[in-house]
C-alpha positions as CSV (number, residue, x, y, z in Angstrom):
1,X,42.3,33.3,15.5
2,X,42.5,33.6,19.5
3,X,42.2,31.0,21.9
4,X,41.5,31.5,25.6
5,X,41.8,27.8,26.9
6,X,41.3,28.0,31.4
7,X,39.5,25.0,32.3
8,X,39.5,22.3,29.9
9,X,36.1,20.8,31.4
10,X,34.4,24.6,30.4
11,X,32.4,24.3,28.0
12,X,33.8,25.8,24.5
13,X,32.5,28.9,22.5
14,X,33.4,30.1,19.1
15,X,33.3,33.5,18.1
16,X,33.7,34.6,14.3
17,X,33.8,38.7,13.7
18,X,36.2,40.3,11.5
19,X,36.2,43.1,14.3
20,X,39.1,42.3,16.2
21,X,37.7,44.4,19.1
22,X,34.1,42.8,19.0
23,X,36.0,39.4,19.0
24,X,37.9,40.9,22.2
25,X,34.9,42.5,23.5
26,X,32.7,39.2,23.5
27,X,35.4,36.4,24.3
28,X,36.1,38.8,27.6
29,X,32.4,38.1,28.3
30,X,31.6,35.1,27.7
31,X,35.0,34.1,29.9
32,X,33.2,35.6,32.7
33,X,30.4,33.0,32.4
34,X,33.0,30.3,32.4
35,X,33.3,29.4,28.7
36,X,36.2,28.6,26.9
37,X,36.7,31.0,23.3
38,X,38.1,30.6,20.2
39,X,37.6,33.5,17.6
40,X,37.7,33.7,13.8
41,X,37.3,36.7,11.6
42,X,35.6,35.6,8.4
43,X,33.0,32.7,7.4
44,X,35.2,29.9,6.1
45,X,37.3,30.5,9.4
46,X,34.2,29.7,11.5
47,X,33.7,26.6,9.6
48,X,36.8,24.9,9.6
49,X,37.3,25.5,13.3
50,X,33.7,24.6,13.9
51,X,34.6,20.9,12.4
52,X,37.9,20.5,13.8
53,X,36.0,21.6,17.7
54,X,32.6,21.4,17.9
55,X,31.7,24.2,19.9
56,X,28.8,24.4,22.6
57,X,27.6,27.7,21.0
58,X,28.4,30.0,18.2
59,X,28.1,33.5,18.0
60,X,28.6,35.0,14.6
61,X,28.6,38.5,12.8
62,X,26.6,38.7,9.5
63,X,28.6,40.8,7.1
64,X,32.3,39.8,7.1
65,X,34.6,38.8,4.2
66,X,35.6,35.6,2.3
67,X,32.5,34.1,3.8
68,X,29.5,35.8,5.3
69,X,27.5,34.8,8.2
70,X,24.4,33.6,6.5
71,X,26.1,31.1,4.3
72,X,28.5,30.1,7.2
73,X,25.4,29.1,9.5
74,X,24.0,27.3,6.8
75,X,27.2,25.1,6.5
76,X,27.7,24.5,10.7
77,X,24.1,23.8,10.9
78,X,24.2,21.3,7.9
79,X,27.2,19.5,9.8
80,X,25.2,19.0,13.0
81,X,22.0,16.9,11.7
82,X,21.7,15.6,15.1
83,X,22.6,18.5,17.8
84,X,21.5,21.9,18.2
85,X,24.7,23.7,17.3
86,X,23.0,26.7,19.2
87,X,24.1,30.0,16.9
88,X,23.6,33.6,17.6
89,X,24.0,36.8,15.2
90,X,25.7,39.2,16.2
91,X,24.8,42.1,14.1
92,X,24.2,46.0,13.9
93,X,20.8,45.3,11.5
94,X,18.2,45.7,13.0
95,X,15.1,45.2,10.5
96,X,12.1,42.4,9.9
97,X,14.0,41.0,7.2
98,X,18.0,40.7,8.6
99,X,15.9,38.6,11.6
100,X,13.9,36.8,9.0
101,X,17.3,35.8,6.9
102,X,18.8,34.8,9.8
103,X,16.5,32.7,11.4
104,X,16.2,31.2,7.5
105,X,20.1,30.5,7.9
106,X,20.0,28.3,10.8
107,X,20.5,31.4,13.7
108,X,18.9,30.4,17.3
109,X,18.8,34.1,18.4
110,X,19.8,37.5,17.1
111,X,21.3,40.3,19.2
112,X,21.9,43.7,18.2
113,X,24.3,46.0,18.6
114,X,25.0,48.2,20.6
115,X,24.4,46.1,23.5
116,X,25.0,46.0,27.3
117,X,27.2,43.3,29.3
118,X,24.0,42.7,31.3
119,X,21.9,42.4,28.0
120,X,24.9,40.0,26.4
121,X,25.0,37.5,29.2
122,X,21.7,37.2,29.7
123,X,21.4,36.1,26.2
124,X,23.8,33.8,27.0
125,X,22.5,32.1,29.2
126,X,19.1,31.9,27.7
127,X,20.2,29.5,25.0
128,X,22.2,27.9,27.0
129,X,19.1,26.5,29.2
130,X,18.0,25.6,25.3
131,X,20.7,24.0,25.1
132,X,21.0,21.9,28.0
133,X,17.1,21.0,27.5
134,X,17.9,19.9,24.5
135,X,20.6,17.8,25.5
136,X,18.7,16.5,28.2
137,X,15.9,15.0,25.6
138,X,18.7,13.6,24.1
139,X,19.7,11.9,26.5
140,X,15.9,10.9,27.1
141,X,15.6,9.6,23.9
142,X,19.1,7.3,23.8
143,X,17.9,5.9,26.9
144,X,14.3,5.2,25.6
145,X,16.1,4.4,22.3
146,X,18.1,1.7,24.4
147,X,15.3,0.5,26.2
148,X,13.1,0.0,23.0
149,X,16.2,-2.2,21.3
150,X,16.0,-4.5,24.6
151,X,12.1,-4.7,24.3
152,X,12.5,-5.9,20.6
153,X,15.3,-8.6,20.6
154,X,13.0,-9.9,24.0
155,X,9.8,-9.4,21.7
156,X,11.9,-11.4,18.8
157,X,13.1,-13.8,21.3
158,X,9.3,-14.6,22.4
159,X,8.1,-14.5,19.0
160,X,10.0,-15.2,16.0
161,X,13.0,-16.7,17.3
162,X,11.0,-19.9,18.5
163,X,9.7,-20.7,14.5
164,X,10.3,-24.2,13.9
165,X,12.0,-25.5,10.5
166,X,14.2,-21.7,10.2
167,X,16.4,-24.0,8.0
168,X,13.8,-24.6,5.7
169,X,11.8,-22.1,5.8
170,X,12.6,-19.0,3.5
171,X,11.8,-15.8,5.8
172,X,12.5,-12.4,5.6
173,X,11.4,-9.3,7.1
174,X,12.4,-5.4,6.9
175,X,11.1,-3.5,9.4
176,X,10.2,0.8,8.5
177,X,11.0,1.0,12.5
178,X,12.9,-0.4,15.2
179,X,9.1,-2.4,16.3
180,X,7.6,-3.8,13.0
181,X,4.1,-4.4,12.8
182,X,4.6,-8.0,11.0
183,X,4.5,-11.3,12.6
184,X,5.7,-14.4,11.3
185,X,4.9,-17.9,12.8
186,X,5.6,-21.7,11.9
187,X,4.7,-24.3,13.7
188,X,4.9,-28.4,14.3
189,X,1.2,-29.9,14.5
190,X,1.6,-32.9,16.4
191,X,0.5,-35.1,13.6
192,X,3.2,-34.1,11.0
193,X,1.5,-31.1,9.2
194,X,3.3,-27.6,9.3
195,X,1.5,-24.1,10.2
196,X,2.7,-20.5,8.9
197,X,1.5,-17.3,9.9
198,X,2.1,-14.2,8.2
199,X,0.4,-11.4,10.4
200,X,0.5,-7.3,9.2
201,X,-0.7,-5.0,11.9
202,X,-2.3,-1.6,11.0
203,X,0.9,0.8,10.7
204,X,4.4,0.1,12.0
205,X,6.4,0.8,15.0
206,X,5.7,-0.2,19.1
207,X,1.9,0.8,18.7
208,X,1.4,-1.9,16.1
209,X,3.2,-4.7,18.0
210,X,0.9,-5.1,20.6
211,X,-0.6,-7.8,19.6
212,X,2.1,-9.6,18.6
213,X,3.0,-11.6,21.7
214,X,-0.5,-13.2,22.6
215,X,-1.1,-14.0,18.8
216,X,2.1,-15.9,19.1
217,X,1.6,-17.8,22.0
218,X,-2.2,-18.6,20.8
219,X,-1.0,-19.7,17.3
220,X,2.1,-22.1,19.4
221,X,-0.7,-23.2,21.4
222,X,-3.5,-24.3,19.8
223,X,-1.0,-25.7,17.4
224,X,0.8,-27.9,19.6
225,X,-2.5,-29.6,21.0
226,X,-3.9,-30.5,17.7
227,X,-6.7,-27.8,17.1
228,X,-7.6,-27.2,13.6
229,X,-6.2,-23.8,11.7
230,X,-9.7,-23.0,11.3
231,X,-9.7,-23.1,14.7
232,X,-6.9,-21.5,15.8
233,X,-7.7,-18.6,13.7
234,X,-10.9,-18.1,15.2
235,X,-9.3,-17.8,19.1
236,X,-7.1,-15.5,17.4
237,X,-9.8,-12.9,15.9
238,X,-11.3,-13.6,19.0
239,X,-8.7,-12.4,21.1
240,X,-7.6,-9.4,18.9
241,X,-11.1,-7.9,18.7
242,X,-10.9,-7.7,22.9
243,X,-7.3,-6.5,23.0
244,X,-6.3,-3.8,20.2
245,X,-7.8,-0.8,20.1
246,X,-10.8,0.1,17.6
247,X,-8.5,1.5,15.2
248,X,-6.2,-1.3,15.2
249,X,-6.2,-4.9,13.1
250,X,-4.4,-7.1,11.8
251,X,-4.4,-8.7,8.0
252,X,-3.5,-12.5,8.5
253,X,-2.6,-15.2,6.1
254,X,-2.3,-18.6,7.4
255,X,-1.2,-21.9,5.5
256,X,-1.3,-25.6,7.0
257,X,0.4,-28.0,4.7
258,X,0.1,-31.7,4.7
259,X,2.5,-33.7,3.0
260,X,1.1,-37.1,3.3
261,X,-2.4,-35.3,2.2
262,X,-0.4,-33.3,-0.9
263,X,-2.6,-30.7,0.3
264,X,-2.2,-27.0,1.1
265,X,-5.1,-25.2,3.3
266,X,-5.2,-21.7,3.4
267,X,-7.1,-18.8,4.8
268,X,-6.1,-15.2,3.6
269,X,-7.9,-12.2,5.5
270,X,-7.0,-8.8,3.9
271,X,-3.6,-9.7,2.9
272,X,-2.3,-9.5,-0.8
273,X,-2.7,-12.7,-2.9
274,X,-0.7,-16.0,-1.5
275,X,0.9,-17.6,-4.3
276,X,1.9,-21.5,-5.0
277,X,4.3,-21.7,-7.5
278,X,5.6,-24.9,-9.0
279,X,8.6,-27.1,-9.9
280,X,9.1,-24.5,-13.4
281,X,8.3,-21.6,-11.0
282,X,4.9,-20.5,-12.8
283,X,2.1,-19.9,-10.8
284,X,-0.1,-22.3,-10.0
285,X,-2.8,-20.7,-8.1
286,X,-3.2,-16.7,-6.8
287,X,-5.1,-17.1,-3.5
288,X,-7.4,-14.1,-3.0
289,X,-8.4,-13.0,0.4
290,X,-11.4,-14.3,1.2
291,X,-12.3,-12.5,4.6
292,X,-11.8,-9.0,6.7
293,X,-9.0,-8.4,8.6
294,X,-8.5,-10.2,12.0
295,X,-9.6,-8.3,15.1
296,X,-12.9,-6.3,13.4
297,X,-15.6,-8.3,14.3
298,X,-16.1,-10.6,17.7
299,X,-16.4,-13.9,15.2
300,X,-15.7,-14.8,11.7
301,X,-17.7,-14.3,9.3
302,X,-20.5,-16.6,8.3
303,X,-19.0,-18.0,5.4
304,X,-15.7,-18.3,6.6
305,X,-13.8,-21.4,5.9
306,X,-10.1,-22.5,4.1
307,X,-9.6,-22.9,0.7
308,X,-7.7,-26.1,0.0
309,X,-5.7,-27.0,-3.2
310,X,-2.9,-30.0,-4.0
311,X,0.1,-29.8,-4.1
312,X,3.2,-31.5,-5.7
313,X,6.1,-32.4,-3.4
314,X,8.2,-29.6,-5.6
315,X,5.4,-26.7,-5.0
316,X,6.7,-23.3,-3.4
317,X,3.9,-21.9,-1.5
318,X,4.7,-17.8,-0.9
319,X,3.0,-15.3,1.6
320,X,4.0,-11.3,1.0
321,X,3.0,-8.2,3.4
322,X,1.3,-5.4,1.3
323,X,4.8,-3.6,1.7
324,X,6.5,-5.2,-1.0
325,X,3.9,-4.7,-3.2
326,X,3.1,-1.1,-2.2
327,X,7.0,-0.3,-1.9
328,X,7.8,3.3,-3.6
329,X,10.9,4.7,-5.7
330,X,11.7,8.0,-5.7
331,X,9.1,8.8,-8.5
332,X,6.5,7.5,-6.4
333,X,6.0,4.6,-8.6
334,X,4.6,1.4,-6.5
335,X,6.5,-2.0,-7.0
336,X,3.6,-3.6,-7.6
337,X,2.6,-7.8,-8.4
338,X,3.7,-7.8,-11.5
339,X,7.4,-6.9,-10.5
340,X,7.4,-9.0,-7.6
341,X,6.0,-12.2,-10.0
342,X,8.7,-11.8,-12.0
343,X,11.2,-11.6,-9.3
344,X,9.9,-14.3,-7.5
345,X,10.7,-16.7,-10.7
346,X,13.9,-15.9,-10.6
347,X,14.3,-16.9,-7.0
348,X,12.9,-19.7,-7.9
349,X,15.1,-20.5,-10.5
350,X,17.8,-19.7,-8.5
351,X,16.9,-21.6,-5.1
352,X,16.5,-18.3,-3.3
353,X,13.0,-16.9,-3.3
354,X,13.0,-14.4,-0.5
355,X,16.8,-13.5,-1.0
356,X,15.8,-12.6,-4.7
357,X,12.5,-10.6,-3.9
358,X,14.2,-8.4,-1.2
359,X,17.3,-7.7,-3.8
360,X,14.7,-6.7,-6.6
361,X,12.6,-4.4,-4.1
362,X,15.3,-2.6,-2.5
363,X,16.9,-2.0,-6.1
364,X,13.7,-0.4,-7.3
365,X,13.4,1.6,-4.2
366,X,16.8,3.2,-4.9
367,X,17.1,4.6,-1.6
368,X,14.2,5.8,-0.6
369,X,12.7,5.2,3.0
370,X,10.5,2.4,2.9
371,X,6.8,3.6,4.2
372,X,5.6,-0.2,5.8
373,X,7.4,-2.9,6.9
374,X,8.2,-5.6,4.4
375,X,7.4,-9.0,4.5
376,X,8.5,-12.4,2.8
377,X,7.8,-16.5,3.6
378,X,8.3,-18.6,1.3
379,X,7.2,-22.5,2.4
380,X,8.6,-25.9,0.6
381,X,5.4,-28.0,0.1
382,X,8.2,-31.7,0.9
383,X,9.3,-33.1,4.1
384,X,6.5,-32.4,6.3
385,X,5.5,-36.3,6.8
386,X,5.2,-37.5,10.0
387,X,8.1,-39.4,11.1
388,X,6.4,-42.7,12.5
389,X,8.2,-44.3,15.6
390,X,7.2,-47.9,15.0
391,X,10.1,-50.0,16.5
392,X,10.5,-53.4,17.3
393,X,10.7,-53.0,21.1
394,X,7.1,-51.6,20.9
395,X,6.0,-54.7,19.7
396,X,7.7,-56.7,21.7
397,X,6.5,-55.2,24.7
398,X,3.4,-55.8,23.4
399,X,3.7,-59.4,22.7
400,X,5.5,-60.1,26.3
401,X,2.6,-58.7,28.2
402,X,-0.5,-59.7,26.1
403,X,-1.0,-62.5,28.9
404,X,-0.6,-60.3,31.8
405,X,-2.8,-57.5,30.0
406,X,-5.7,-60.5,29.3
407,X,-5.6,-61.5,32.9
408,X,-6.5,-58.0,33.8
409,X,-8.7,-57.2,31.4
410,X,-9.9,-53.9,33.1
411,X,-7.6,-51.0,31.9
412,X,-6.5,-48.3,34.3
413,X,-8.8,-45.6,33.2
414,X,-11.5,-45.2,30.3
415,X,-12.7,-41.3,28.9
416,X,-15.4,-40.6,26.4
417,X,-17.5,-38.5,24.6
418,X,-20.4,-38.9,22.1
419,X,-21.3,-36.0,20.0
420,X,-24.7,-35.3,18.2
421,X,-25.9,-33.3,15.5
422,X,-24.4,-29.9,15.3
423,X,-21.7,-30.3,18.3
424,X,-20.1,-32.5,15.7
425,X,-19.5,-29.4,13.6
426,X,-18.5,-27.1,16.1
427,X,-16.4,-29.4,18.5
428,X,-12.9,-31.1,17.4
429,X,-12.8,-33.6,19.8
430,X,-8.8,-34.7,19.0
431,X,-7.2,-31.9,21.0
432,X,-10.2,-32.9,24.2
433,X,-8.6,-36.3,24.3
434,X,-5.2,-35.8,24.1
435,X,-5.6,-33.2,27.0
436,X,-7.2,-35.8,28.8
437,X,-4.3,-38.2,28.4
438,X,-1.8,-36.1,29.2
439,X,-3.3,-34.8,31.9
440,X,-3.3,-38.3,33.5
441,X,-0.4,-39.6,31.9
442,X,2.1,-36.5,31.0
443,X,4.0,-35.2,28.2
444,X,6.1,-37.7,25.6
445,X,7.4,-37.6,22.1
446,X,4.5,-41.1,21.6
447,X,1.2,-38.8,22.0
448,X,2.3,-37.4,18.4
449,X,1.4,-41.0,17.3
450,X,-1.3,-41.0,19.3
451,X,-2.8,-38.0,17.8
452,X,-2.2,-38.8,14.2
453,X,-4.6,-41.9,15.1
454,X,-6.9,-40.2,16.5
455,X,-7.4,-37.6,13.8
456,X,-7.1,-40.0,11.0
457,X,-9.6,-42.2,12.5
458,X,-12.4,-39.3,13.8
459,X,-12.0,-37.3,10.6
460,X,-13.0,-40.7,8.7
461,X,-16.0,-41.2,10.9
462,X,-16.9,-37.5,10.3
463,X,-16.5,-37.2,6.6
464,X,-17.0,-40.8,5.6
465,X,-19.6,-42.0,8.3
466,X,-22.3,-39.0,9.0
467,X,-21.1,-36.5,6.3
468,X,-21.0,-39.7,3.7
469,X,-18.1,-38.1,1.5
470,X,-16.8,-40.0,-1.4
471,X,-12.9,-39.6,-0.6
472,X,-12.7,-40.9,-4.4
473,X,-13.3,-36.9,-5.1
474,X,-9.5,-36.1,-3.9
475,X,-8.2,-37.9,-6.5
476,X,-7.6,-35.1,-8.5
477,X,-6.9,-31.0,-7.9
478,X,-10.4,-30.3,-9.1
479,X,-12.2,-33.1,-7.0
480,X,-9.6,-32.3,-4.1
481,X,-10.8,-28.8,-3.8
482,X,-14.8,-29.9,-4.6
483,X,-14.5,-32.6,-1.7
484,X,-13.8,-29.9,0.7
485,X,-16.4,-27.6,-0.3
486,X,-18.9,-29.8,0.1
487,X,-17.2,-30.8,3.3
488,X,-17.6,-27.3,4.3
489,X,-21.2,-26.9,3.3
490,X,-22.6,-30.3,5.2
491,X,-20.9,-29.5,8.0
492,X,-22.3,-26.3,8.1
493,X,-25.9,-27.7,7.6
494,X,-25.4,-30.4,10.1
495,X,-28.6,-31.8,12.3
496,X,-28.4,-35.5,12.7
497,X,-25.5,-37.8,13.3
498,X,-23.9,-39.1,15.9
499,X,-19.9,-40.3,16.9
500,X,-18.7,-42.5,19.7
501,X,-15.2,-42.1,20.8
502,X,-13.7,-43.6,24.2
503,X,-10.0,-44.5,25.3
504,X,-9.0,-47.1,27.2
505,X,-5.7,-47.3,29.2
506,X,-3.8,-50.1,29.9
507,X,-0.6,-49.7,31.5
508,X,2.4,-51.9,31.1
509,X,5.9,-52.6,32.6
510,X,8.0,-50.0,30.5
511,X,5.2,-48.7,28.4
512,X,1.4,-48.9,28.1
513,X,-1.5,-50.1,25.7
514,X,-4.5,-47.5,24.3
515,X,-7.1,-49.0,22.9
516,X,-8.9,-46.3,20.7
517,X,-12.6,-46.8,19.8
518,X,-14.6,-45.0,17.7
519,X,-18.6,-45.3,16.4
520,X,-20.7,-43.5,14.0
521,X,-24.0,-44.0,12.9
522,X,-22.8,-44.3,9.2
523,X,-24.2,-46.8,6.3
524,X,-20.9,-48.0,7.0
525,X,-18.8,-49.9,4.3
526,X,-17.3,-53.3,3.7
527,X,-14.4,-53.3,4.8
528,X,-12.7,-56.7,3.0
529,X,-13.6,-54.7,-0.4
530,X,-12.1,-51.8,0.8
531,X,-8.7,-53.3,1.3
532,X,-8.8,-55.3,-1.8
533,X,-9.3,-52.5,-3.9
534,X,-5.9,-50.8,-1.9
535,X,-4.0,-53.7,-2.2
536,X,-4.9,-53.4,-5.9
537,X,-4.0,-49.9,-6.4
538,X,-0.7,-50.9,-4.5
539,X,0.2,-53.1,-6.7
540,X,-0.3,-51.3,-9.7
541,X,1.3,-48.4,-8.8
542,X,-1.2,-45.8,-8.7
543,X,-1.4,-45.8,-4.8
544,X,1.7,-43.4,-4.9
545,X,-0.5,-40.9,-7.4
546,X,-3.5,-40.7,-5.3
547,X,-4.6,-38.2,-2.6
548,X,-6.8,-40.5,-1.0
549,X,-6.5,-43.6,1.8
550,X,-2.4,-42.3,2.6
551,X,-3.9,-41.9,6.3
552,X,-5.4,-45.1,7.2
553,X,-1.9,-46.8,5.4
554,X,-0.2,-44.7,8.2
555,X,-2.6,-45.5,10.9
556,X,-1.8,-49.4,10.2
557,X,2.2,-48.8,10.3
558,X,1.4,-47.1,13.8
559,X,-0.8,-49.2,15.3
560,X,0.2,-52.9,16.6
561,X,-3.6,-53.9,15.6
562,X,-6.3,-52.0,13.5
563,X,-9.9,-53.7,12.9
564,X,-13.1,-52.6,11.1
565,X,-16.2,-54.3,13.1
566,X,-19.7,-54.1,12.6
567,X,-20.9,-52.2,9.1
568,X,-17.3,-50.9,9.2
569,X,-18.2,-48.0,10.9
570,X,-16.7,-49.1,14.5
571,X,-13.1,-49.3,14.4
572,X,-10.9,-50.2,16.8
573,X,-7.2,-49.5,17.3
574,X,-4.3,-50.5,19.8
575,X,-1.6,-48.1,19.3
576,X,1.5,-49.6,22.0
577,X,4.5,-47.9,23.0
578,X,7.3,-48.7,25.3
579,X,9.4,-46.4,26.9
């Protein structure tokens, strides 16, 4: 072995050739173009100093001992995955298949001798302009590389990182690339109810992102002002089909679950089945999709609408991506549902649903690159009530200024609408009025009372008043899931009909007065009967087993005064809060 070391910044050159006067010949050369040399004269030579150096360039002889050149360029190439190791033979052959073998062996050129000093450094500095392109893309790509790792944790810091209930909330996701084309969303609704999005992009990686931030902030949004998840998912598909590309959609699954309803509403386009699982972790229901993918088609489809089943304070309910599912081993074999059932069970069992699915897909994988990004949320169906802020100072306040309010009788401002016919099917007039309020009145914690009254009391007049809905039906699974259908189908149907609902603000010294109002053109009900028959059920016990009348109990503990006038269908509520 020879070493010529001048300049320690030069770059470095190894030459292997059991020719002690080639090896003298060619380091005396490339010296002349500035490099640095060290020399070997057989195969396993070249290797280990290769390793222990890491030359800029290698030039090697073919037929030497211990080691020949072929299998020593196939070893120095093997150790530099992730740099051109740029290799030259050096070799008296000079036939189709010596060039063929080498370039089979890893060589980057070939040279043959005899040659010419001119001819030699030329060739030199060919692959050396190789070699510095490629380490300029290099550099290209580390910096793009870095750049795409700052775009992500901002994308995740936009998106994901804003979920609400993380600590209770069972979500997992493995991305195939640094971008991942799944999305995954919860949100508060201002009355209590939670929202969860599971979104799956066509493909992975940046390209499949792009819709990711304006879904988010639609699905935040629209949730936090108290539209419907009907909806919400409609502004969604809406703003997709004008954004992606043709090519380009995106399967969504989105569940809304009430715990004071025991209810579970869910719309599945194009994803694989959504499961709710119960207290023994069977499966309770396998939720088909029911629609395309988002972002095909301007508007929904015609028949579009959520499917709604109850649920038990102890339910699981469990969204998946198509990539579990469709994850591979190395035979090729799928994962498949009935794998992830089973592992999904014992998650369950163990209090660790996502944990346990991941653990059971990456075992089967063994290894192998996963093709899609994977996806997991799994959703407790308890604690989602509405914490109600009735407190004693409210009332107080309320009591203190009743004279003052009575003396000026005419409240501050008044907003209403009416709605007829079909508007009544197509217009949720909830999120309207609380815009309006806090466009006058601004932002505070008390409008989530507000809008749980308002809600309550509307969706009454809707389903009870003009649809005339027996809310007896939810007082089973079966009846729960028929009341909605039909729900669905007079809605959808609607002509007549007709709701009045107006606000009326009354301000006071550290708080204010609303009086809610709301109309329908209903047979309208006794309302004495009504409560009796609550009071009875109360008492007996079977209140706490029914899926029905929870609402207007939570209206009351909400409102400083609730009455029924008329037929009962005009009811009038004062909701007071102080601040």
């Amino acid at each position: 072995m020879n070493a010529m070391i001048e300049n320690p910044d030069a770059k470095l050159a190894l030459v292997i050739d059991d020719s002690a006067v080639n090896c003298k010949i060619m380091t005396n050369l490339l010296s002349e173009e500035g490099y640095r040399v060290l020399s070997g004269n057989n195969g396993a030579v070249g290797v280990a100093l290769y390793i222990e150096h890491l030359p800029d360039l290698v030039l090697m002889d073919i037929h030497m001992p211990v080691m020949d050149g072929y299998e020593a360029a196939k070893r120095i190439k093997s150790l530099s995955p992730n740099s051109l190791a740029p290799l030259i033979f050096i070799t008296s052959l000079d036939t189709d298949e010596a060039f063929v073998e080498a370039v089979e062996a890893g060589g980057d050129g070939i040279l043959s001798r005899p040659f010419s000093p001119e001819v030699f450094k030329a060739k030199i500095k060919s692959i050396q302009r190789i070699s510095n392109l490629y380490t300029q893309v290099k550099n290209l790509q580390q910096e793009q590389q870095q750049d795409a790792e700052l775009a992500e944790q901002i994308m995740s810091g936009v998106i994901e990182a804003r979920n609400y209930a993380l600590d209770r909330i069972g979500i997992i996701k493995q991305a195939a690339a640094l971008f991942s084309g799944d999305i995954q969303l919860t949100a508060l609704c201002p009355g209590g109810n939670i929202h969860v999005l599971l979104g799956d992009f066509t493909g992975h990686g940046l390209r499949s992102s792009i819709g990711a931030i304006p879904l988010a902030e639609t699905f935040r949004v629209m949730t936090k002002k108290g539209f419907s998840l009907l909806e919400i998912i409609e502004q969604i598909n809406r703003q997709l089909y004008e954004l992606l590309p043709v090519d380009l959609f995106c399967c969504v699954c989105c569940v809304s679950i009430s715990s004071h309803e025991r209810s579970a509403y869910v719309f599945n386009a194009g994803l694989p089945d959504t499961y709710i699982f119960n207290r023994e972790g069977k499966i309770k229901h396998k939720i088909e999709s029911n629609h395309i993918p988002l972002g095909v088609m301007p508007d929904l489809l015609p028949q579009a609408q959520l499917q709604v089943f109850s649920v038990e304070d102890s339910d699981h309910v469990v969204l998946i991506s198509d990539g579990i599912l469709e994850a591979r081993n190395h035979q090729g074999e799928m994962y498949g549902a009935r794998r992830f059932e089973f592992a999904a069970r014992q998650g369950f069992y163990h209090g660790d649903i996502s944990v346990k699915v991941f653990e059971a897909v990456n075992e089967f994988c063994q290894g192998r690159p996963q093709e899609d990004d994977l996806s997991l949320i799994d959703i407790p169906c308890n604690g989602w009530e509405q914490e109600l802020s009735t407190d004693e100072s409210a009332h107080s306040l309320a009591v203190s200024e009743m004279h003052d309010l009575y003396l000026d009788s005419e409240p501050s401002w008044k907003w209403q609408l009416i709605l007829t016919g079909q508007r009544l099917a197509l217009v949720n007039p909830v999120p309207m009025a609380m815009g309006q309020i806090q466009e006058i009145e601004g932002s505070g914690e008390h409008w989530n009372n507000m809008y749980s009254i308002l809600t309550e009391l509307y969706v009454n007049a809707l389903d009870h008043g003009v649809l005339r809905l027996n809310s007896g039906l939810k007082n089973s699974a079966a009846g729960f899931a028929h009341y909605f259908m039909v729900r669905e189908s007079r809605l959808k149907n609607l002509t007549t009909g007709k709701i009045d609902i107006s606000l009326s603000y009354h301000p006071l010294t550290s708080g204010g007065k609303m009086i809610i109002t709301i109309i329908d053109d209903g047979e309208g009900f006794d309302p004495a009967a009504f409560y009796e028959h609550r009071c009875k059920h109360k008492q007996s016990g079977k209140d706490k087993a029914m899926l029905c009348g929870r609402g207007i109990d939570m209206v009351h503990q909400l409102c400083e005064k609730l009455e029924y006038l008329d037929r009962g269908n005009r009811v009038q509520a004062t909701y007071v809060w102080a601040l």
